[in-house]
ZALUM-118981 format. One record per atom (N, C-alpha, C): residue in one letter; x, y, z. Coordinates in steps of 0.02 Angstrom, whole numbers, padded with zeros to 5 digits, always signed. Example, Ala and Ser with C-alpha at 12.3 -4.5 7.8 and 13.67 -1.06 7.14 Angstrom:
2
A+00660-00284+00390/A+00615-00225+00390/A+00660-00165+00390/S+00642-00112+00354/S+00684-00053+00357/S+00645+00002+00394/
This chain:
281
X+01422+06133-01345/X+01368+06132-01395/X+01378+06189-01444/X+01372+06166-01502/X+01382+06226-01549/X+01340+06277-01576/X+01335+06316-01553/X+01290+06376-01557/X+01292+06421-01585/X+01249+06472-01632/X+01264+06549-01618/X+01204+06597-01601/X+01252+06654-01585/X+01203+06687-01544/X+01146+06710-01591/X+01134+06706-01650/X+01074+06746-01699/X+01023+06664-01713/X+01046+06614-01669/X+01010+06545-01662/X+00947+06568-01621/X+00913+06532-01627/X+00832+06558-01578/X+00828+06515-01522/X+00870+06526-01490/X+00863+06493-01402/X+00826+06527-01355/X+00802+06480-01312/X+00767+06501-01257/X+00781+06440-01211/X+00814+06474-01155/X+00852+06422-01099/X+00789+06433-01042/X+00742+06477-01046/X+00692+06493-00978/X+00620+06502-01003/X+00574+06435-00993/X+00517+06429-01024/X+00483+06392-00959/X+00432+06394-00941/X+00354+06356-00891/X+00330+06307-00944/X+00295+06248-00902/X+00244+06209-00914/X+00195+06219-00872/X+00142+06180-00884/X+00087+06174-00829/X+00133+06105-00777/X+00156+06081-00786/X+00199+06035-00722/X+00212+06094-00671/X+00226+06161-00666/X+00237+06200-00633/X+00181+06271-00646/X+00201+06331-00660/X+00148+06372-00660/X+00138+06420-00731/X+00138+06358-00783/X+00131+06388-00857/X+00054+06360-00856/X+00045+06377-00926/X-00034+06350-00942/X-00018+06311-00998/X+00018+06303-01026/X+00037+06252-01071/X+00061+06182-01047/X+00027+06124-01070/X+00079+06062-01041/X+00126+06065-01091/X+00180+06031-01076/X+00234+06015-01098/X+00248+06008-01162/X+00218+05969-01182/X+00201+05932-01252/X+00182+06006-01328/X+00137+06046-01252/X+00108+06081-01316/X+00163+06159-01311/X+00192+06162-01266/X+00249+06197-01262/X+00322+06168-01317/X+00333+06124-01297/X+00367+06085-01346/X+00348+06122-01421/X+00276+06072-01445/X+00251+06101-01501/X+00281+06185-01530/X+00258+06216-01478/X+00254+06304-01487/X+00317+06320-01514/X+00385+06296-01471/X+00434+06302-01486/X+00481+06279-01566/X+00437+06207-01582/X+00444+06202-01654/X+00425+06229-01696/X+00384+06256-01700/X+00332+06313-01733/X+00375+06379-01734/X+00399+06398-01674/X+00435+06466-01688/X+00500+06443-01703/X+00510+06393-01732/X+00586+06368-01741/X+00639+06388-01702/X+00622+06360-01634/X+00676+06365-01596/X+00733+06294-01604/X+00781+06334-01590/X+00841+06273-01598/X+00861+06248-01542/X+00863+06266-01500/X+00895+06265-01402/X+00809+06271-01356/X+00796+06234-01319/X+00756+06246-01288/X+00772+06212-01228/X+00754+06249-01170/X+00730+06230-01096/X+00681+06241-01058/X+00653+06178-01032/X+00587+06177-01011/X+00633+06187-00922/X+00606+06260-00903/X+00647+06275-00813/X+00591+06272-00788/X+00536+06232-00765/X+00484+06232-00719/X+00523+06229-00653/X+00457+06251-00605/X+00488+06276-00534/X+00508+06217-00497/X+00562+06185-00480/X+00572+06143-00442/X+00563+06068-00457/X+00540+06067-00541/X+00547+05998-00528/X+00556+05964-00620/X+00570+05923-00638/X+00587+05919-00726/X+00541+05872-00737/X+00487+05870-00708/X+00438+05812-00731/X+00406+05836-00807/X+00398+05897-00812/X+00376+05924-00888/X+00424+05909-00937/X+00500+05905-00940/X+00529+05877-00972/X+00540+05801-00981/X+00539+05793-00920/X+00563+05711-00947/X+00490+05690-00977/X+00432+05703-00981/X+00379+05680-01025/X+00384+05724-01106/X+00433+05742-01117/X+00433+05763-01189/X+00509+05734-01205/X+00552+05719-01176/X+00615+05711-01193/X+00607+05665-01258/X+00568+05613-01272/X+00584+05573-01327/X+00568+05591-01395/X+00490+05650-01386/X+00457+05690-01432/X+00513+05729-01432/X+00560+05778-01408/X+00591+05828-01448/X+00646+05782-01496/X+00664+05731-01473/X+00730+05707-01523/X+00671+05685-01598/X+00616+05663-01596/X+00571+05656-01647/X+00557+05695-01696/X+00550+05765-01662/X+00544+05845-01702/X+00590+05870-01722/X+00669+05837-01687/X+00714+05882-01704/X+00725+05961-01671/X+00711+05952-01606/X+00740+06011-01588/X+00779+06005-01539/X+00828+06035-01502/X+00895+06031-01461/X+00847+06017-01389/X+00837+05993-01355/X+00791+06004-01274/X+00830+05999-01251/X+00868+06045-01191/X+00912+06004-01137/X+00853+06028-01067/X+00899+05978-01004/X+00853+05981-00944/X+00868+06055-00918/X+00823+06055-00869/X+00812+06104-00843/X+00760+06114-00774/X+00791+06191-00745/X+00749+06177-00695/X+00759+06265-00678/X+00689+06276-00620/X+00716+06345-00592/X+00694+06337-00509/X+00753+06356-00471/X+00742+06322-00419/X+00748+06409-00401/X+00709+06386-00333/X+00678+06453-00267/X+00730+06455-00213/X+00791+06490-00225/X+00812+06470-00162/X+00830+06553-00105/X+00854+06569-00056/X+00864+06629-00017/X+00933+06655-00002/X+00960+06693-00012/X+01001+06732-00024/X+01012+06794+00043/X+01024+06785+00082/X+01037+06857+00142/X+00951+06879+00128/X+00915+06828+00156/X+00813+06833+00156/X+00802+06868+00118/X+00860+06841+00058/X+00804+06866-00023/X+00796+06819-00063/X+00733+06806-00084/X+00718+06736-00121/X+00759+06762-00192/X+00787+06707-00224/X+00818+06723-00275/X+00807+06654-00316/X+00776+06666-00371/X+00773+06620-00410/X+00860+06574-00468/X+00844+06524-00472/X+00917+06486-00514/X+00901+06457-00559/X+00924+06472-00608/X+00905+06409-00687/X+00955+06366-00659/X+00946+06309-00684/X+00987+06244-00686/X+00981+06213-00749/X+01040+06218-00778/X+01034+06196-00865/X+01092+06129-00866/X+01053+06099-00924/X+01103+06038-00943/X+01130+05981-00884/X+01114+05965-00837/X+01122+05931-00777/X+01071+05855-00806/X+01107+05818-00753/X+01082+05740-00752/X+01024+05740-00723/X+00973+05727-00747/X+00902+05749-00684/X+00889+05657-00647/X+00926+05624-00664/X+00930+05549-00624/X+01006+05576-00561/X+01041+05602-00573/X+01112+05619-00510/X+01062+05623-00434/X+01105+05579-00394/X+01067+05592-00326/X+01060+05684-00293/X+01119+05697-00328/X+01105+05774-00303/X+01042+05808-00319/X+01018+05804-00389/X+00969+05847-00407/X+00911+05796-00389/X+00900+05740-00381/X+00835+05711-00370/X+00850+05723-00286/X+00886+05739-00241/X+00885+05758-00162/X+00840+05843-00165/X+00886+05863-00204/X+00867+05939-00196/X+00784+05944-00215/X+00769+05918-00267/X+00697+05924-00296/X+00643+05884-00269/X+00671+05840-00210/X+00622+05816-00163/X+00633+05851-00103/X+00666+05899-00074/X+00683+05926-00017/X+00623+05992-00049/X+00637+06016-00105/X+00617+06067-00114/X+00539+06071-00130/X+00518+05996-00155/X+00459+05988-00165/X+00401+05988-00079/X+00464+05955-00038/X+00406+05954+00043/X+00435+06032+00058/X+00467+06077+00051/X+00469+06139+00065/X+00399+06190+00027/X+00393+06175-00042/X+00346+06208-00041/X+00275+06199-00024/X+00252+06121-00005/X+00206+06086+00032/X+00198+06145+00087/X+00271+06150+00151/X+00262+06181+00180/X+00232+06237+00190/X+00299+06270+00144/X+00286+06359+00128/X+00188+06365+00100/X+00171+06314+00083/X+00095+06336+00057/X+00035+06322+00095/X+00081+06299+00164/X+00031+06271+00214/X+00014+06348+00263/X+00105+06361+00258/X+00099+06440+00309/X+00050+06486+00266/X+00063+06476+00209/X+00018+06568+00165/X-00046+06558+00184/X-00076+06497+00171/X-00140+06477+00164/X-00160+06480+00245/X-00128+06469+00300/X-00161+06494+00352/X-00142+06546+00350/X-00098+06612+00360/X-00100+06661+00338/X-00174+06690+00326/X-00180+06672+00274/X-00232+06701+00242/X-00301+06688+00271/X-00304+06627+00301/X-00366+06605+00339/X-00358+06655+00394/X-00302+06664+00444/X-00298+06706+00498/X-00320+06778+00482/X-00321+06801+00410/X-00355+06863+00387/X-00422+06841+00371/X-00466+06821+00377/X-00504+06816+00351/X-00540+06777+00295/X-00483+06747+00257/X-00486+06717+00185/X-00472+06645+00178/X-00519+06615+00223/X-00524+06538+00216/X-00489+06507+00165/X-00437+06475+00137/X-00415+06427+00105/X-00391+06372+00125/X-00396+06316+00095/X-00381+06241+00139/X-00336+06206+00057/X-00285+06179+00088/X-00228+06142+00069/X-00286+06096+00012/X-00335+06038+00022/X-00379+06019-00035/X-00413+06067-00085/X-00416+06116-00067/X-00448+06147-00127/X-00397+06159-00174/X-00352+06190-00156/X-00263+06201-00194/X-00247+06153-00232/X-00233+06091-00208/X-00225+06032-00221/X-00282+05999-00289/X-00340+06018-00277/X-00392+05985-00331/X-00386+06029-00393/X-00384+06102-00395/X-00356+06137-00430/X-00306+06118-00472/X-00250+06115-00429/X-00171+06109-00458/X-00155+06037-00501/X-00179+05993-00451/X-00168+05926-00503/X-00116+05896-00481/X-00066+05848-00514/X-00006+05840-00499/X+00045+05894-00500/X+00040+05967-00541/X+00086+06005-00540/X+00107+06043-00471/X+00171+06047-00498/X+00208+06104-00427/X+00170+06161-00399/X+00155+06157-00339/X+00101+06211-00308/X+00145+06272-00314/X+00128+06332-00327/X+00165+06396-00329/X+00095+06448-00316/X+00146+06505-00279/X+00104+06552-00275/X+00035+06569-00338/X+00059+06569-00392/X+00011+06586-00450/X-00066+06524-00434/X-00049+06474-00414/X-00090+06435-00419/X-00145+06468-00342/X-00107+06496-00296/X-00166+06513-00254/X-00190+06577-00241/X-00165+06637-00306/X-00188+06673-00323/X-00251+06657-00369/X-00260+06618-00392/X-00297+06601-00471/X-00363+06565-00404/X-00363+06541-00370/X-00395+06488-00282/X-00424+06569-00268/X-00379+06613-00255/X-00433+06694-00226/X-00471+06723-00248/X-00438+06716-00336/X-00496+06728-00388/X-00551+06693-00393/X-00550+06628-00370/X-00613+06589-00379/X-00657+06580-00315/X-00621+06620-00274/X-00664+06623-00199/X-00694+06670-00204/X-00659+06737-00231/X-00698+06799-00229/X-00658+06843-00191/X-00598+06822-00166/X-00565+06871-00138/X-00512+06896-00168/X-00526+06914-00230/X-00473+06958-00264/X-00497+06956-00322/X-00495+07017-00376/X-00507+07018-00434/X-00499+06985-00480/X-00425+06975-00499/X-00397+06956-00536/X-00317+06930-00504/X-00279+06890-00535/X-00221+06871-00480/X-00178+06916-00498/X-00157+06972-00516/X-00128+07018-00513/X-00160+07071-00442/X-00200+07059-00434/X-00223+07088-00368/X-00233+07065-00313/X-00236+06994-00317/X-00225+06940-00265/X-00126+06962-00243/X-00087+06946-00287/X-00009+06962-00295/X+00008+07051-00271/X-00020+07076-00287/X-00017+07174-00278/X-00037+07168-00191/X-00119+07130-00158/X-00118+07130-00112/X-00111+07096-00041/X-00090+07035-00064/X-00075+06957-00021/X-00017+06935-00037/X+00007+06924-00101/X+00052+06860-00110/X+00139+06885-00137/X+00121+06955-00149/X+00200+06970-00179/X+00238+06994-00128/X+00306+07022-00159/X+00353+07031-00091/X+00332+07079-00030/X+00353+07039+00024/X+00319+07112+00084/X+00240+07090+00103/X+00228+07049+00054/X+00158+07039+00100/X+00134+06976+00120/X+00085+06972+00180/X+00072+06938+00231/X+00086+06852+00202/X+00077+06857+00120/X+00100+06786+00067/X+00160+06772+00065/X+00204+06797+00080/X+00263+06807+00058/X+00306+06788+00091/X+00331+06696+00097/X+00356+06653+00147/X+00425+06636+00113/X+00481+06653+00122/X+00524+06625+00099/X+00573+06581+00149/X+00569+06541+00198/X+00619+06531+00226/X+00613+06457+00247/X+00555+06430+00202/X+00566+06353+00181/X+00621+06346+00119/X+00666+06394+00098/X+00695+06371+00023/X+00757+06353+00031/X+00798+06321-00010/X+00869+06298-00005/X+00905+06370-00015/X+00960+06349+00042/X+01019+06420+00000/X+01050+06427-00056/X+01061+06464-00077/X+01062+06500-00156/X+01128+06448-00146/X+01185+06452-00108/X+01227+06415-00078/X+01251+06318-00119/X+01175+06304-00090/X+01163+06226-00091/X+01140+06208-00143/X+01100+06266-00172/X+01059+06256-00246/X+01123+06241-00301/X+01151+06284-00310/X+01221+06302-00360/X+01257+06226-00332/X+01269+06207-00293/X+01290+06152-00270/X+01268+06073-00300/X+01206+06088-00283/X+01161+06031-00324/X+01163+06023-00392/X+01142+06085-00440/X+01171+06078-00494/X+01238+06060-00523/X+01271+06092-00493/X+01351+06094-00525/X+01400+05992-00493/X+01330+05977-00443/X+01379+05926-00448/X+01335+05859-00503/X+01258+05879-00532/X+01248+05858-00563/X+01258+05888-00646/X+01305+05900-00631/X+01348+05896-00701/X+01314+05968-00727/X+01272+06015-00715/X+01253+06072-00746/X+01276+06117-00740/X+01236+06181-00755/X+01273+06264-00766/X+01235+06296-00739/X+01230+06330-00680/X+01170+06368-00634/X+01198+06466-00654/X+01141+06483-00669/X+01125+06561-00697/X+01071+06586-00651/X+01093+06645-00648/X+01049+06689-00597/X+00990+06706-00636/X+00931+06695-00612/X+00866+06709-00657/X+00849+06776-00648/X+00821+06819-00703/X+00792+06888-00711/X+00837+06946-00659/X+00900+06946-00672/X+00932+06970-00605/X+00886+07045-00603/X+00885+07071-00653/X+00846+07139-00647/X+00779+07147-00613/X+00740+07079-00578/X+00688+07060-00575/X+00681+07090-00483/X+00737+07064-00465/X+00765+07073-00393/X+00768+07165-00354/X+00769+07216-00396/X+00752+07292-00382/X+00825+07297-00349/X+00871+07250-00343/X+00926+07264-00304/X+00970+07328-00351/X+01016+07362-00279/X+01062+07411-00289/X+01124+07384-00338/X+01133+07412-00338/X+01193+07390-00386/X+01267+07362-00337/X+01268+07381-00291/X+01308+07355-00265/X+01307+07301-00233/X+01226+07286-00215/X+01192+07230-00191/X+01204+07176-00239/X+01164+07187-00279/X+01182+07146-00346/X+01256+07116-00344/X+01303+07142-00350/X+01363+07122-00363/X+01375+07091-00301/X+01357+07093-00243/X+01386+07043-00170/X+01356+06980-00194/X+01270+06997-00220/X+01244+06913-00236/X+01276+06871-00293/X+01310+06919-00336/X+01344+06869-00387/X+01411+06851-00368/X+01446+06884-00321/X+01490+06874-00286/X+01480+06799-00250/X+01440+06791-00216/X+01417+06730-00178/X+01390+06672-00216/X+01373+06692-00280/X+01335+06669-00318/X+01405+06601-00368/X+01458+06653-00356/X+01516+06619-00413/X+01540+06605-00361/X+01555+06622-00299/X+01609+06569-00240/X+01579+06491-00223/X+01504+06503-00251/X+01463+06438-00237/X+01463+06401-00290/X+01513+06407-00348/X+01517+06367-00410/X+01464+06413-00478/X+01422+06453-00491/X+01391+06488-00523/X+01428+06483-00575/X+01418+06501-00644/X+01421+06529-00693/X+01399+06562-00745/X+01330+06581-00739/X+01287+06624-00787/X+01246+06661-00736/X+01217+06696-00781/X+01172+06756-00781/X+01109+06779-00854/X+01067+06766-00829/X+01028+06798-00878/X+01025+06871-00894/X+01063+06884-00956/X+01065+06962-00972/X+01014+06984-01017/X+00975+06909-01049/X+00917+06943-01063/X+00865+06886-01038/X+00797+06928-01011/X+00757+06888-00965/X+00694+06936-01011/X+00650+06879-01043/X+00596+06908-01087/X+00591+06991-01108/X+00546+07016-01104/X+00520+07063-01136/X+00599+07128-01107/X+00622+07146-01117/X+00657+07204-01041/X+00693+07266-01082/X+00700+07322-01068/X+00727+07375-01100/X+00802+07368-01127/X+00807+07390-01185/X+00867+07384-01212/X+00954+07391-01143/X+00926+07443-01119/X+00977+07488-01073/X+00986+07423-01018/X+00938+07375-01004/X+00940+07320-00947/X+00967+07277-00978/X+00992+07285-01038/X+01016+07216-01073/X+01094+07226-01099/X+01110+07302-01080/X+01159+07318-01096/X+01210+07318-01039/X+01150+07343-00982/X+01168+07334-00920/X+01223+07268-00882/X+01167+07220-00891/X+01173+07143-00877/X+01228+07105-00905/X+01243+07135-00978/X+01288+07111-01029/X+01363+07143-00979/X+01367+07211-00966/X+01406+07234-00939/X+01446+07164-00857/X+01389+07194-00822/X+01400+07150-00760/X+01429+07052-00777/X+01404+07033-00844/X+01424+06964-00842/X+01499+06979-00859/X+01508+07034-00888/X+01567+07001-00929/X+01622+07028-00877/X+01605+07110-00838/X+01659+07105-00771/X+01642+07052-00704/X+01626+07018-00706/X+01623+06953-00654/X+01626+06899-00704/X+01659+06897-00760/X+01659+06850-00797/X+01614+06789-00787/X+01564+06802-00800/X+01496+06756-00815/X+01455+06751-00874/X+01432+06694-00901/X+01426+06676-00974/X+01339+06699-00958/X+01320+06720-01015/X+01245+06753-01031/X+01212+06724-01053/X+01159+06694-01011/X+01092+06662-01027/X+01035+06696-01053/X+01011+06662-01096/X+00932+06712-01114/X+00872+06684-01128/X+00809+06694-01102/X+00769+06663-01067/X+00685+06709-01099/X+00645+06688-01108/X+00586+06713-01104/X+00563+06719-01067/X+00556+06665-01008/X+00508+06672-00948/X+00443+06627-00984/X+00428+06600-01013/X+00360+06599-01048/X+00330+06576-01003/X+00254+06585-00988/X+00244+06561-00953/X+00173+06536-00984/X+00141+06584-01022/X+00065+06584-01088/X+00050+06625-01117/X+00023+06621-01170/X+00024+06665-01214/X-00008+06738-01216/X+00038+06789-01207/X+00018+06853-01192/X+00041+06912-01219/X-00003+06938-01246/X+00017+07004-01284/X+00068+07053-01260/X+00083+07052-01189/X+00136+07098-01164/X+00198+07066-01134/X+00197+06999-01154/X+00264+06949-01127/X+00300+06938-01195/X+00353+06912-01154/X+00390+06875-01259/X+00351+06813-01265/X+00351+06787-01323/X+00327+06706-01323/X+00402+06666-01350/X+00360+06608-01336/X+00430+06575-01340/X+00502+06579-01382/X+00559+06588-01371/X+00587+06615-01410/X+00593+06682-01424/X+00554+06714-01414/X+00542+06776-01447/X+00599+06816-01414/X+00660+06842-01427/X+00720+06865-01391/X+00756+06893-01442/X+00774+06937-01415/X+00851+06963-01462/X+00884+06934-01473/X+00960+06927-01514/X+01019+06883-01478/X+01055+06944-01445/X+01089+06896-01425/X+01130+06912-01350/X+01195+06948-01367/X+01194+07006-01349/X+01257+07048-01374/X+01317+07027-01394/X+01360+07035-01451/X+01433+07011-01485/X+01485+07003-01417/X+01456+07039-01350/X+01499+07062-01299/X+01523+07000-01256/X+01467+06981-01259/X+01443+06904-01208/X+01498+06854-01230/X+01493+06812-01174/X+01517+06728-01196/X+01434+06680-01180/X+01427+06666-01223/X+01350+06620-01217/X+01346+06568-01177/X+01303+06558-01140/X+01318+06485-01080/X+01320+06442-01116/X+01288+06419-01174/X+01286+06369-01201/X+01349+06349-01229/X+01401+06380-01232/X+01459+06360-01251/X+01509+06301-01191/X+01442+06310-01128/X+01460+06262-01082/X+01438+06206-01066/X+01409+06179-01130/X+01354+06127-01117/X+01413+06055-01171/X+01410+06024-01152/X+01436+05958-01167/X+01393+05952-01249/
């Protein structure tokens, strides 16, 4: 695909199909508006937000390819995966995204008793009437504590229940980082490590997971992941290009917020890089 890097891409964007507040459509919209040229809709685990805009973006004229961001575990570290440009009909990715869809059924059955076993009654229907058809994710039963009364705000539901290390914090319904890269790459896509800076890992850590990450077929990395300090972007740029890995860049969007990027809203991606998109058909 022909690209350049001073183009306004964004390969890592939410819908409400997963845990944005925007549906699809009006995400879509946002993205024409900030004249983006490249867009990917990566909801968690599943491309139902895209394939209900796919016919509207060729209408507007803007580039949409598929997408996805899958949850998978890494040596019992959840590690998130973009999945760009892939067939979302290939039996691989419609296996993985129904395996992964009764995994998080699961994983939201354990938190939620969890949480009942503390004290904090929640039941699988209330989640559910809430959520809608979208992908259940943690955010959705933080926003359930807020409306019970057991937590302020879901940043404090997340600070004291649901983020890493705490009693919420189930990862071992997820596919291996392994099988994920697998799924993609045999449905024809390009799997990138999401927000690697996001992970608090050592630096040497880091490099075993991208190590494992490219023996499993990998080829990107997000070197820039929304809002992040220059020095993390210089960082990241560094690490893709000695493990020779092409640089993804991503907002994260998830809704509209004064201290996030909005859509698009990104640097370009250092002269240093090779751009993933130079791997897209």
């Amino acid at each position: 695909m022909t690209m350049e890097k001073n183009n306004r891409i964004d390969l890592h964007t939410h819908s409400n199909a997963s845990d944005g507040v925007l549906s699809a459509k009006e995400l879509l919209e946002r993205a024409v508006n900030n004249n983006i040229d490249l867009l990917a809709i990566t909801d968690h685990d599943t491309v139902s937000g895209y394939r209900s805009v796919q016919a509207r973006a060729g209408q507007l004229g803007i580039n949409l390819i598929t997408g996805v961001e899958l949850s998978t575990v890494w040596s019992g570290l959840g590690v998130h995966i973009v999945g760009l440009n892939f067939d979302p009909n290939h039996q691989a990715i419609t296996t993985l995204l129904d395996n992964q869809r009764t995994a998080r059924k699961k994983r939201c059955e354990q938190i939620l008793q969890r949480l009942t076993n503390l004290g904090l009654p929640l039941t699988l229907e209330e989640l559910q009437a809430n959520v809608g058809s979208a992908t259940i994710g943690r955010p959705h039963i933080a926003q359930l504590m807020v409306d019970k009364g057991y937590a302020g705000n879901t940043r404090q539901a997340f600070k004291k229940y649901l983020g890493t290390g705490k009693i919420g914090d189930v990862k071992n319904t997820w596919v291996s980082l392994s099988a994920g890269v697998a799924a993609i790459r045999a449905g024809g896509g390009v799997a990138a490590v999401a927000h690697p800076n996001h992970y608090q890992l050592t630096r040497s850590k880091l490099l075993r997971l991208l190590d494992d990450f490219i023996a499993a077929g990998g080829q990107g990395i997000e070197v820039i992941a929304g809002k992040q300090q220059r020095d993390i972007t210089e960082k990241m740029a560094n690490i893709a290009n000695d493990k020779g890995l092409y640089a993804s860049t991503g907002s994260d969007f998830h809704r509209p917020l004064a201290y996030t990027a909005d859509v698009g809203e990104l640097p370009p991606l250092p002269d240093s890089v090779k751009p993933i998109w130079h791997l897209f058909d």
